[in-house]
KOLLO-719978 format. One record per residue (C-alpha): residue number from 1; x, y, z. Coordinates in steps of 0.02 Angstrom, whole numbers, padded with zeros to 5 digits. Layout:
<sites>
+-------+--------+--------+--------+
: tivex :     c1 :     c2 :     c3 :
+-------+--------+--------+--------+
:   NUM :      X :      Y :      Z :
...
+-------+--------+--------+--------+
</sites>
This chain:
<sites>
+-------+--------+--------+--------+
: tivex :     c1 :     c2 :     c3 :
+-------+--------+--------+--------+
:     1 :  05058 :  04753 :  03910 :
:     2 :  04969 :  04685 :  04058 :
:     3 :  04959 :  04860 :  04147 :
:     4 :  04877 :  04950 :  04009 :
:     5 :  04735 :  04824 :  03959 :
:     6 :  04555 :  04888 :  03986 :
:     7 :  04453 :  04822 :  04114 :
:     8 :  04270 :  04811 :  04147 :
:     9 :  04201 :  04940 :  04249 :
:    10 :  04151 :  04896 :  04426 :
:    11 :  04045 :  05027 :  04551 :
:    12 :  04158 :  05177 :  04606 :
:    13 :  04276 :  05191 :  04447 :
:    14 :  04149 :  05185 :  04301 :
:    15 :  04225 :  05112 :  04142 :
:    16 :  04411 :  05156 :  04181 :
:    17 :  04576 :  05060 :  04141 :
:    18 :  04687 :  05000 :  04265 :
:    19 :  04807 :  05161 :  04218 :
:    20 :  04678 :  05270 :  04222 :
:    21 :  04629 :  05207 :  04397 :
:    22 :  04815 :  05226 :  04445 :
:    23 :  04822 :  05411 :  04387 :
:    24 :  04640 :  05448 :  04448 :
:    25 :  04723 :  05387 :  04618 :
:    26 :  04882 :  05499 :  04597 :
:    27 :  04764 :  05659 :  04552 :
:    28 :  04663 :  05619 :  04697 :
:    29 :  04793 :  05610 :  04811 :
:    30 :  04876 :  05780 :  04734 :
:    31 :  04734 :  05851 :  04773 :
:    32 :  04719 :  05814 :  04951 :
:    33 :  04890 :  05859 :  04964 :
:    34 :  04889 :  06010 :  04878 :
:    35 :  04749 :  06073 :  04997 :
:    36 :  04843 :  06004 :  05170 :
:    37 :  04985 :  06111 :  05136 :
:    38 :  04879 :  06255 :  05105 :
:    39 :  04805 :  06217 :  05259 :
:    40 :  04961 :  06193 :  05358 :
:    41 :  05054 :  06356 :  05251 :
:    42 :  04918 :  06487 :  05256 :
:    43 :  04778 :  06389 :  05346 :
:    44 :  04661 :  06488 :  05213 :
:    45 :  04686 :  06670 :  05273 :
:    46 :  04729 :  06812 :  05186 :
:    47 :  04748 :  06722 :  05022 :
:    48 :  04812 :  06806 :  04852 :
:    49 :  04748 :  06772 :  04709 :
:    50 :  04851 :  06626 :  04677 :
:    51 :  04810 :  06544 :  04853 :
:    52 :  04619 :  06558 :  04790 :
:    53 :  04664 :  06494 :  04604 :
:    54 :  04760 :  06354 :  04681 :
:    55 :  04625 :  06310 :  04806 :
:    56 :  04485 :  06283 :  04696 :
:    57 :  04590 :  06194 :  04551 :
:    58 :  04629 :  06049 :  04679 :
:    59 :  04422 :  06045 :  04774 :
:    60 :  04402 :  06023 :  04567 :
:    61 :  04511 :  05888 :  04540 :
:    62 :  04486 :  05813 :  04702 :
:    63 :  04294 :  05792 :  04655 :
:    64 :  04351 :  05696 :  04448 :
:    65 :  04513 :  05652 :  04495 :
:    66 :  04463 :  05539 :  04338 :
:    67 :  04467 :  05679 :  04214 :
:    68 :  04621 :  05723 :  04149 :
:    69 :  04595 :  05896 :  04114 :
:    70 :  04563 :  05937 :  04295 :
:    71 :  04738 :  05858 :  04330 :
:    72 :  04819 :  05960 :  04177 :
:    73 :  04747 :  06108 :  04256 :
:    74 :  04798 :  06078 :  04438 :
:    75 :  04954 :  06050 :  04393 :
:    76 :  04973 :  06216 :  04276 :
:    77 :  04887 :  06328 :  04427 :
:    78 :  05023 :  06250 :  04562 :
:    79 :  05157 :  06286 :  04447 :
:    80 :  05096 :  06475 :  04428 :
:    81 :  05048 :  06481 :  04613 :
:    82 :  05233 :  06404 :  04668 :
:    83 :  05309 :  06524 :  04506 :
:    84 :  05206 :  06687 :  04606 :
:    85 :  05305 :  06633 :  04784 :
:    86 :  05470 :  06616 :  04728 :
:    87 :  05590 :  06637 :  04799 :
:    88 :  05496 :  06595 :  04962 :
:    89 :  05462 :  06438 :  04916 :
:    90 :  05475 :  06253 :  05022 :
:    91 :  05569 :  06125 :  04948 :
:    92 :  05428 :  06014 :  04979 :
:    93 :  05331 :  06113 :  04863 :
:    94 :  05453 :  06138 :  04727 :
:    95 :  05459 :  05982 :  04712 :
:    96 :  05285 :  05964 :  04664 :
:    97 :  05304 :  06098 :  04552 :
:    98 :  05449 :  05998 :  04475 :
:    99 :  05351 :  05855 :  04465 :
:   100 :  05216 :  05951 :  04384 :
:   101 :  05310 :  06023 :  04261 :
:   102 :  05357 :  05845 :  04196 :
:   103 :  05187 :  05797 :  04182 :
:   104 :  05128 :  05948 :  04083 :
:   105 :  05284 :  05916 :  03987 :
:   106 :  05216 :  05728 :  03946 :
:   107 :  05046 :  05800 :  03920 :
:   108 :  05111 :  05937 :  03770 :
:   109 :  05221 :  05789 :  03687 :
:   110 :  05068 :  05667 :  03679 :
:   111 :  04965 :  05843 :  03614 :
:   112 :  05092 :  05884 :  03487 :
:   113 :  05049 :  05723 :  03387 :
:   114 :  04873 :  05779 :  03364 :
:   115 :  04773 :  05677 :  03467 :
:   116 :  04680 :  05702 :  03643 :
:   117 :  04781 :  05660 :  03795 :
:   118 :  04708 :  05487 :  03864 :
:   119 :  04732 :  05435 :  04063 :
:   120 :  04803 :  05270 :  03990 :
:   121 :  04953 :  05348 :  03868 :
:   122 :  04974 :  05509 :  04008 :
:   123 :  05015 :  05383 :  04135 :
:   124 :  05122 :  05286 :  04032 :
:   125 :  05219 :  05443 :  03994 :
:   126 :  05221 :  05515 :  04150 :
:   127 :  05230 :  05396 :  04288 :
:   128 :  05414 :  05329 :  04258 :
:   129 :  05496 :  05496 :  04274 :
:   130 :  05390 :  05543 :  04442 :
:   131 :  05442 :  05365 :  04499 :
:   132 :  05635 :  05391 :  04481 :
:   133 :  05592 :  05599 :  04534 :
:   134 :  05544 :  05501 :  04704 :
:   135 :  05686 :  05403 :  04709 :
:   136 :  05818 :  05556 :  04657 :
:   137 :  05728 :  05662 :  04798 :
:   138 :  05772 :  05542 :  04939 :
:   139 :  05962 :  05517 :  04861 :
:   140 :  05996 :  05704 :  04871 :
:   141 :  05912 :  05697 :  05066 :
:   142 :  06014 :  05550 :  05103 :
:   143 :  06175 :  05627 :  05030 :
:   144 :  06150 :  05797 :  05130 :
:   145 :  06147 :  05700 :  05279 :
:   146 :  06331 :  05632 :  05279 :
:   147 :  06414 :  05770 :  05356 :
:   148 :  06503 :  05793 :  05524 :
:   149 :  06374 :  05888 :  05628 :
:   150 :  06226 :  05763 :  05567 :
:   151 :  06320 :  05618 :  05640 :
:   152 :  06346 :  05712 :  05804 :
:   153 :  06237 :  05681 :  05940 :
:   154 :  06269 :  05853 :  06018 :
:   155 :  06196 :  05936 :  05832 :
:   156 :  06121 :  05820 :  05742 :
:   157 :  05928 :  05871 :  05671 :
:   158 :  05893 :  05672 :  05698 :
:   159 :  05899 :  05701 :  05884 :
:   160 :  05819 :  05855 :  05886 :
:   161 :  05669 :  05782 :  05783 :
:   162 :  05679 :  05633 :  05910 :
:   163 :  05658 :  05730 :  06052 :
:   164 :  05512 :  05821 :  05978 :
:   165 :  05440 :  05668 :  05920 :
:   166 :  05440 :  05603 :  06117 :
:   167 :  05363 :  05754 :  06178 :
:   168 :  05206 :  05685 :  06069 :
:   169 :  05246 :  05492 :  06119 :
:   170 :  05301 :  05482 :  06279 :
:   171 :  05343 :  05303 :  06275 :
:   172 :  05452 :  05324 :  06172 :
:   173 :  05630 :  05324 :  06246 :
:   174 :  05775 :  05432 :  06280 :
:   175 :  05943 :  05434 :  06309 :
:   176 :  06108 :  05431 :  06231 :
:   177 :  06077 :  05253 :  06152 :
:   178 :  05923 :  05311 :  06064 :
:   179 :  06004 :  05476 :  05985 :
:   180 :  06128 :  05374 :  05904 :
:   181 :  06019 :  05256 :  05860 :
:   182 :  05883 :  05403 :  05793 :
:   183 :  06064 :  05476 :  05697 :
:   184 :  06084 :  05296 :  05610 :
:   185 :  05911 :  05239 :  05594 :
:   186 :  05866 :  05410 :  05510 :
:   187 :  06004 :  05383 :  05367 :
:   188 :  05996 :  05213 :  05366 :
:   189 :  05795 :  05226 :  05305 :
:   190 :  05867 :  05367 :  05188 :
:   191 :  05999 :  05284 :  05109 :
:   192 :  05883 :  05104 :  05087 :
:   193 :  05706 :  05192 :  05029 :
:   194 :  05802 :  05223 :  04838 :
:   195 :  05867 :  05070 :  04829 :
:   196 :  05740 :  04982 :  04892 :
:   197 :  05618 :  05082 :  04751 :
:   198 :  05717 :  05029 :  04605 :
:   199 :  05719 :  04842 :  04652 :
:   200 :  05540 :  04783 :  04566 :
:   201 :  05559 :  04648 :  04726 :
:   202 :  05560 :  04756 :  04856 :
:   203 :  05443 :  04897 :  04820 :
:   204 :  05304 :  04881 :  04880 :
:   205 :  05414 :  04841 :  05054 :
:   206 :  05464 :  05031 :  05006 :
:   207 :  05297 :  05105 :  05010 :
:   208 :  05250 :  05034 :  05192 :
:   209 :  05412 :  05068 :  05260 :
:   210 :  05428 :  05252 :  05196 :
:   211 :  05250 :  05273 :  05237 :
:   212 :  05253 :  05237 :  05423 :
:   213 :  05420 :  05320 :  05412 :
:   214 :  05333 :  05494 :  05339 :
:   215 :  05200 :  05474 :  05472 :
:   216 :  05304 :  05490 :  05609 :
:   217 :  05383 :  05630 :  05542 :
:   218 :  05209 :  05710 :  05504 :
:   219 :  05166 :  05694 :  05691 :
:   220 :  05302 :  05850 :  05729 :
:   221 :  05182 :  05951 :  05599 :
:   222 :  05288 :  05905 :  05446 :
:   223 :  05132 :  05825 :  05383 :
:   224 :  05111 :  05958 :  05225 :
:   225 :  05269 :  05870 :  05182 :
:   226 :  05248 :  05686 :  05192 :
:   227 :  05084 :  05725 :  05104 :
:   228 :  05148 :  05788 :  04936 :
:   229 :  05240 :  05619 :  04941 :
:   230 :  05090 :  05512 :  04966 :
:   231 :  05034 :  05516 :  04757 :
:   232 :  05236 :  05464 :  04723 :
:   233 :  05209 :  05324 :  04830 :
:   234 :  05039 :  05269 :  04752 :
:   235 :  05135 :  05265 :  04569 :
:   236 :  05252 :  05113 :  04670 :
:   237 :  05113 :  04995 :  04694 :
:   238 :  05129 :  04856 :  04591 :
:   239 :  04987 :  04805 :  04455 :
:   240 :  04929 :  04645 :  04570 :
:   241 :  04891 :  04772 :  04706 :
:   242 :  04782 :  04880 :  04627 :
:   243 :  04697 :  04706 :  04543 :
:   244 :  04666 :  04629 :  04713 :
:   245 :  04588 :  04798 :  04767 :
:   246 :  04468 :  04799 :  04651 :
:   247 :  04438 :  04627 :  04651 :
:   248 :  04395 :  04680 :  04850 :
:   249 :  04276 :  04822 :  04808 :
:   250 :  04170 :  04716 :  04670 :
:   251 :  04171 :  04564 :  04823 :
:   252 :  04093 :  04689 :  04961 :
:   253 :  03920 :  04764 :  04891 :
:   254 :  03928 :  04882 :  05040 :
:   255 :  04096 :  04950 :  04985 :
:   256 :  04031 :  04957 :  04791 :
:   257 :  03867 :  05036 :  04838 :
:   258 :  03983 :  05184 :  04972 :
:   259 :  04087 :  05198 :  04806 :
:   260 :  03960 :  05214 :  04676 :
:   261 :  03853 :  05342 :  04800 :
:   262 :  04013 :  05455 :  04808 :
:   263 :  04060 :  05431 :  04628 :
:   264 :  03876 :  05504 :  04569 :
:   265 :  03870 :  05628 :  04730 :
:   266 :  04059 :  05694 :  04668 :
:   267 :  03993 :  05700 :  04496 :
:   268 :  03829 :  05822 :  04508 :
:   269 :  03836 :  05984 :  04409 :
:   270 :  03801 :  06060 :  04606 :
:   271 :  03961 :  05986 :  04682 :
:   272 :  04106 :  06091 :  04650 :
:   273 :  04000 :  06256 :  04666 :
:   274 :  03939 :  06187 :  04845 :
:   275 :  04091 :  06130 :  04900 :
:   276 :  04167 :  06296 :  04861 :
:   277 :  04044 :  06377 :  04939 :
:   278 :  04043 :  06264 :  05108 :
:   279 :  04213 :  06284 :  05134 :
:   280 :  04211 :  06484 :  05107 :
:   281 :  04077 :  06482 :  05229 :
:   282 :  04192 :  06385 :  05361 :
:   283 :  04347 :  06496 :  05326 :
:   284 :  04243 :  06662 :  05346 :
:   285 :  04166 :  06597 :  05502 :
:   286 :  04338 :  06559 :  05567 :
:   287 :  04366 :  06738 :  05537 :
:   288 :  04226 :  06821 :  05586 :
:   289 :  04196 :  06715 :  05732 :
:   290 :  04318 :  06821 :  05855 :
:   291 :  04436 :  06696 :  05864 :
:   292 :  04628 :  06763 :  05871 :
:   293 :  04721 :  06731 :  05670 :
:   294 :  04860 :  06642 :  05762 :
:   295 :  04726 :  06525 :  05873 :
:   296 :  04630 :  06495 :  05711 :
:   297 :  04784 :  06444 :  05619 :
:   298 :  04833 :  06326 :  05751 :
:   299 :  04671 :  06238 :  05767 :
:   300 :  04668 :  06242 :  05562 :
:   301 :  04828 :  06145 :  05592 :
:   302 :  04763 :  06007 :  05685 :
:   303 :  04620 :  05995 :  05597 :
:   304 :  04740 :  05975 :  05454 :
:   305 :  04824 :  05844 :  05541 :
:   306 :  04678 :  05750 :  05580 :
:   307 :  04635 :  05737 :  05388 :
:   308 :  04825 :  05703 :  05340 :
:   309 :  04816 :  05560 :  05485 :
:   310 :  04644 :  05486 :  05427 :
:   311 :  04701 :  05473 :  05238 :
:   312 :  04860 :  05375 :  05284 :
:   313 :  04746 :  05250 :  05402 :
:   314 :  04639 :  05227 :  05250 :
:   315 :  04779 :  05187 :  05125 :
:   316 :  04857 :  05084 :  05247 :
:   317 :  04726 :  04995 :  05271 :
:   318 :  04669 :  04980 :  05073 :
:   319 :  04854 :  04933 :  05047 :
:   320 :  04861 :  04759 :  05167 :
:   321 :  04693 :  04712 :  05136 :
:   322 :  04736 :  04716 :  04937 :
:   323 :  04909 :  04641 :  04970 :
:   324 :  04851 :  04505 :  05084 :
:   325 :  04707 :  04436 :  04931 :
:   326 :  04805 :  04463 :  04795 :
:   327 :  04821 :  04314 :  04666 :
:   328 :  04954 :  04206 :  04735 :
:   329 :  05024 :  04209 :  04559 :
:   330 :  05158 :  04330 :  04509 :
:   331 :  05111 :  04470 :  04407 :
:   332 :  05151 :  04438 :  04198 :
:   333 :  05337 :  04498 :  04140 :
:   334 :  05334 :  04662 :  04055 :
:   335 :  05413 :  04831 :  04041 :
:   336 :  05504 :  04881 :  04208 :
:   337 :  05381 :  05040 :  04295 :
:   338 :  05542 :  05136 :  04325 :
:   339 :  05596 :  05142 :  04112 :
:   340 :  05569 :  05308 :  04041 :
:   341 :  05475 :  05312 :  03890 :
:   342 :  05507 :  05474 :  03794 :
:   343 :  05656 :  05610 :  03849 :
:   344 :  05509 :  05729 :  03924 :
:   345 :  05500 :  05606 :  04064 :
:   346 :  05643 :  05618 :  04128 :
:   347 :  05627 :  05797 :  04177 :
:   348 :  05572 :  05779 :  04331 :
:   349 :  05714 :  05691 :  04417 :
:   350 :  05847 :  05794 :  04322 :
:   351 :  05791 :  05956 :  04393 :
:   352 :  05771 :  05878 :  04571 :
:   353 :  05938 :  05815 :  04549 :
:   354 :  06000 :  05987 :  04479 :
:   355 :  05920 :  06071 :  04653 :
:   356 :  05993 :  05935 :  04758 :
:   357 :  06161 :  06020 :  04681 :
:   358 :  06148 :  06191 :  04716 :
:   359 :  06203 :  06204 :  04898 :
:   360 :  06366 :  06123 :  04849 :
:   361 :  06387 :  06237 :  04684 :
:   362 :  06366 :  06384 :  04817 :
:   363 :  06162 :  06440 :  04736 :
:   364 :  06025 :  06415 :  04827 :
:   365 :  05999 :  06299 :  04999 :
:   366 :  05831 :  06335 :  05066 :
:   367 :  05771 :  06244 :  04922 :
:   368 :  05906 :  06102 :  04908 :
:   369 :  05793 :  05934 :  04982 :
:   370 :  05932 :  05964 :  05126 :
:   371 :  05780 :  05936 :  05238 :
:   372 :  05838 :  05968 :  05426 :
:   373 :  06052 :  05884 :  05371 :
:   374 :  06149 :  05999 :  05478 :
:   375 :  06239 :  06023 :  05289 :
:   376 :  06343 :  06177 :  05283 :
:   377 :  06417 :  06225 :  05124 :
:   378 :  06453 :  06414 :  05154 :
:   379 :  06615 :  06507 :  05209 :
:   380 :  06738 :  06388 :  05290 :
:   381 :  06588 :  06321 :  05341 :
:   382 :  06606 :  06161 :  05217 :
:   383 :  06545 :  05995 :  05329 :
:   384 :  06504 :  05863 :  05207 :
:   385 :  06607 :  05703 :  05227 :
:   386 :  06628 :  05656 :  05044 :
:   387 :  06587 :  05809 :  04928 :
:   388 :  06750 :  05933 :  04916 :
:   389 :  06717 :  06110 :  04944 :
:   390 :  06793 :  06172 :  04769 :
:   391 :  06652 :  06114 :  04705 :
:   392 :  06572 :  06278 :  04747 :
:   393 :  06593 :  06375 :  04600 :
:   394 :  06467 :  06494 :  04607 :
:   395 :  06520 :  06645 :  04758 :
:   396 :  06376 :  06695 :  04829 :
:   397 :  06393 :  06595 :  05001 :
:   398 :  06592 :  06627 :  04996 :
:   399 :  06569 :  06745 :  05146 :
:   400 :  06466 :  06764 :  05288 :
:   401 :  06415 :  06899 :  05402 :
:   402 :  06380 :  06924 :  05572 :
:   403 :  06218 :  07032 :  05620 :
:   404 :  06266 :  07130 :  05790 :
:   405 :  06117 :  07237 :  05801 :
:   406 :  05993 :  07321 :  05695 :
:   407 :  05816 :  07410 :  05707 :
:   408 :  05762 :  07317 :  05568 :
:   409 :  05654 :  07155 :  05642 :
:   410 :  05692 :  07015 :  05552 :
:   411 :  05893 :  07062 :  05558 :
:   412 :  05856 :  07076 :  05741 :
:   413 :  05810 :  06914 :  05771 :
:   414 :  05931 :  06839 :  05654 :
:   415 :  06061 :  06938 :  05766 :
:   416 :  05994 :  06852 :  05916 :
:   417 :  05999 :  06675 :  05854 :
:   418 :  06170 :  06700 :  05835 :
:   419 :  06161 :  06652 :  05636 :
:   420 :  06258 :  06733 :  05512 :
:   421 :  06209 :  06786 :  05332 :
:   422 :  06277 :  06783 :  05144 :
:   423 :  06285 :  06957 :  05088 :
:   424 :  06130 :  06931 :  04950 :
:   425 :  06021 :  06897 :  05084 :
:   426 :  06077 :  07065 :  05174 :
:   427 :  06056 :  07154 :  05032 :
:   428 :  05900 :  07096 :  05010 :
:   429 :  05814 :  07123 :  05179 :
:   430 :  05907 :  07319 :  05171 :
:   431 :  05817 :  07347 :  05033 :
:   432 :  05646 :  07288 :  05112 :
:   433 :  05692 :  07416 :  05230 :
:   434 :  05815 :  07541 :  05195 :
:   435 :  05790 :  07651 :  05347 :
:   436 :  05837 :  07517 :  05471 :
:   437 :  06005 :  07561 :  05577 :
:   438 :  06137 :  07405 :  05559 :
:   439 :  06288 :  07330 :  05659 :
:   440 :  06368 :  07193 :  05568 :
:   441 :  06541 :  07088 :  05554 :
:   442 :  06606 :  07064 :  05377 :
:   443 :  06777 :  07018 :  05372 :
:   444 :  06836 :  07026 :  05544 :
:   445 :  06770 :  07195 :  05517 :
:   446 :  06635 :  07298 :  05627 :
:   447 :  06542 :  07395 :  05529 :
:   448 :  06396 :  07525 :  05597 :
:   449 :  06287 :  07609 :  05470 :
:   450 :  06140 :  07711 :  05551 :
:   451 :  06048 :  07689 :  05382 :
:   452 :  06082 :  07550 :  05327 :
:   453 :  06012 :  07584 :  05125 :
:   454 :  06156 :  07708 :  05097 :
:   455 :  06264 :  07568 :  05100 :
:   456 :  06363 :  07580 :  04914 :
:   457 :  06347 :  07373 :  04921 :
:   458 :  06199 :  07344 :  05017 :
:   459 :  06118 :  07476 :  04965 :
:   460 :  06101 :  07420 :  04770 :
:   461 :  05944 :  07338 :  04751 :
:   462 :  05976 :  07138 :  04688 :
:   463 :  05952 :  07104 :  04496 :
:   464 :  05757 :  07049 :  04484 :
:   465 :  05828 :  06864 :  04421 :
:   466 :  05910 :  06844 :  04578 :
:   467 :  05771 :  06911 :  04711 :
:   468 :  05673 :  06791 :  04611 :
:   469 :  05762 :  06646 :  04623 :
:   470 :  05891 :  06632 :  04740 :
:   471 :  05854 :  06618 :  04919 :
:   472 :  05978 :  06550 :  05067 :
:   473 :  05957 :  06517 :  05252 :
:   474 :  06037 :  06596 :  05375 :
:   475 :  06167 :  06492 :  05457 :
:   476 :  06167 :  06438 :  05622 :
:   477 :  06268 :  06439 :  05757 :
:   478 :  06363 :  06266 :  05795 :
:   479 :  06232 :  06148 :  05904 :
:   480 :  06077 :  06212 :  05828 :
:   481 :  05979 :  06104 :  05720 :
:   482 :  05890 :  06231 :  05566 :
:   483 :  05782 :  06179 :  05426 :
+-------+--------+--------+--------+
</sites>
């Protein structure tokens, strides 16, 4: 198989195979993301244990991304780290986890047989089912997305993410033309980035269109997110590419010597342990420099963007220069990139399409890749233009109430958005804080407790299964556009 064949080493990549360069790529790019959204989630302060694990599994990897057992273990450490959130958790970074958990999954199957777990076999495993994970994450996006109030330019997220995206762009223009056009551009890229992924033809068309598409979404801050895509991407670009790009570094003995410099820099005993150690210096000086947590965060966020932005120019620019000297040949026939090889790799986009489900089975919908849809699936709520509401089988969004008034913080401000709440999510905030006086509307009814934990209903504390796993937005009022 022409992917899989060893090649010689040139300076940067030492002796590895074309796979093994693909999936020292994807690690590397984990990696970075890994530590962007930690930078953009927590911006480094006040980290758990977890946070800390997390953080120094990915400066690890990020050093040998070529080493598989610093991917194995990155992967293992998100997973506990995503596992110690729940059910707090960004559907951004569930789906990492998700993807993780395949990978680990491909890792034990190629360990049961007895032997060690090579870059060249892992990717083989591995890289199908994170492909078509890709693919099944944009399908469930695009298919939240066709519902009534997304297709309205007085609600629709599109236009609200359009207008935030001008405030950064002023060029950019506005008007009535361009929020319909935002509404049907928006759905249009969602609906053609799948398809266009599965067609071997059109791929790497794909990857620069959903790139530059992610990128201006990162530039309204969603950049943790388009990161943790960047990786899926990489596992799109065709065998030629990669080829032509190293054809490119061995050409340029500037580029080979940079490479080889970082490669031997990246691989002294001293690294990891200084770059620990560097960037615990910067994060306690960022603390104990006297500048405000909230001002620290926000400059940790640009900073964050900064690095996010710089990483795309590179690729961007490593992708045309590889695609524009490629062999004018076309690449040898062989086994399509998207084919699953063994059942474990097609974990992955199961249990993204399994969470895609859950807002319409009536579980969870923070965590549903319904990223900024307008989708409503609770009470008589139900928007979507081609999924029935008796599809929600499961009750725990069949009612909603209405916050009037409590002492209780977060209720407060969910009272003054105007949202409304499913009861599990009331029950769960009255048991954070029992004491807390409540005014709600269940039912038509007004209800006023003046403690709110001696409640008979919301009162009992939830099951520890579902405080750990299930976790919904409140819903907001008609004309506001919500994550």
């Amino acid at each position: 198989m022409r992917d899989a064949r060893p090649c010689e080493a040139i300076p940067g990549d030492g002796t590895l195979s074309l796979p093994g360069l693909r999936l020292a790529t994807y690690t590397f790019l984990l990696a970075a993301a890994i530590l962007l959204h930690q930078i953009h989630e927590t911006g480094f302060q006040q980290a758990g244990v977890g946070d800390v694990a997390l953080d120094l599994a990915a400066l690890w990897a990020l050093l040998r991304p070529a080493e598989v057992r610093r991917l194995l273990l990155l992967a293992a450490v998100q997973i506990a780290a995503c596992a110690l959130q729940m059910p707090f958790v960004w559907n951004h970074w569930l789906f990492v986890a998700l993807g993780n958990l395949a990978l680990l999954a491909c890792a034990a199957s190629i360990a049961r047989r007895g032997r060690g777990v090579s870059p060249e076999e892992l990717f083989a495993r591995v890289a199908p089912g994170l492909r078509l994970a890709l693919v099944a994450l944009y399908l469930m996006a695009a298919l939240a997305k066709l519902n009534h109030a997304y297709l309205d330019p007085q609600t629709s997220c599109a236009v609200a993410l359009y207008g935030r995206l001008a405030t950064f762009l002023p060029l950019l223009p506005r008007g009535p033309v361009f929020d319909r056009a935002a509404i049907a551009g928006s759905l249009a890229i969602e609906i053609a980035l799948p398809l266009l992924l599965l067609l071997r033809q059109t791929r790497l068309l794909a990857v620069v269109l959903g790139g530059a598409f992610h990128l201006l979404l990162g530039i309204n801050d969603n950049y943790d997110f388009s990161a943790v895509l960047l990786p899926y991407y990489s596992l799109f670009v065709g065998a030629e590419i990669w080829d032509a790009g190293r054809e490119r570094v061995r050409q340029s003995a500037r580029v080979a010597r940079l490479a080889e410099a970082i490669r031997r820099l990246a691989g002294e005993p001293l690294a990891f342990p200084a770059a620990a150690a560097l960037a615990l210096a910067a994060v306690a000086f960022g603390n104990w420099s006297g500048i405000a947590p909230l001002r620290l965060h926000t400059h940790l966020l640009r900073g964050g963007k900064l690095l996010w932005l710089g990483l795309c120019g590179v690729l961007f620019a490593a992708l045309i220069d590889a695609r524009l000297h490629r062999r004018a040949a076309p690449p040898a026939p062989g086994r399509d990139e998207l084919r699953p090889r063994t059942a474990s790799a097609l974990l992955g986009p199961l249990l993204v399409i399994l969470t895609g489900l859950t807002p319409y089975l009536g579980l969870n919908t923070e965590r549903a890749f319904a990223m900024f849809s307008n989708l409503r699936t609770e009470g008589d709520e139900w928007n979507h233009l081609l999924l029935p509401a008796r599809l929600r089988v499961f009750g725990f969004q069949d009612e909603l109430y209405r916050i009037v008034d409590s002492s209780d913080s977060v209720l407060r401000q969910i009272a003054a958005e105007g949202a409304t709440v499913v009861p599990l999510e009331l029950r769960r905030q009255v048991g954070a804080n029992p004491d807390a006086s409540l005014v709600y509307v269940a039912g038509g009814e007004r209800r006023e407790l003046a403690r709110a934990g001696d409640d008979p209903i919301l009162g009992q504390p939830l099951p520890r299964s579902w405080a750990w796993f299930f976790w919904f937005h409140p819903v907001a009022p008609q004309g506001r556009c919500a994550h």
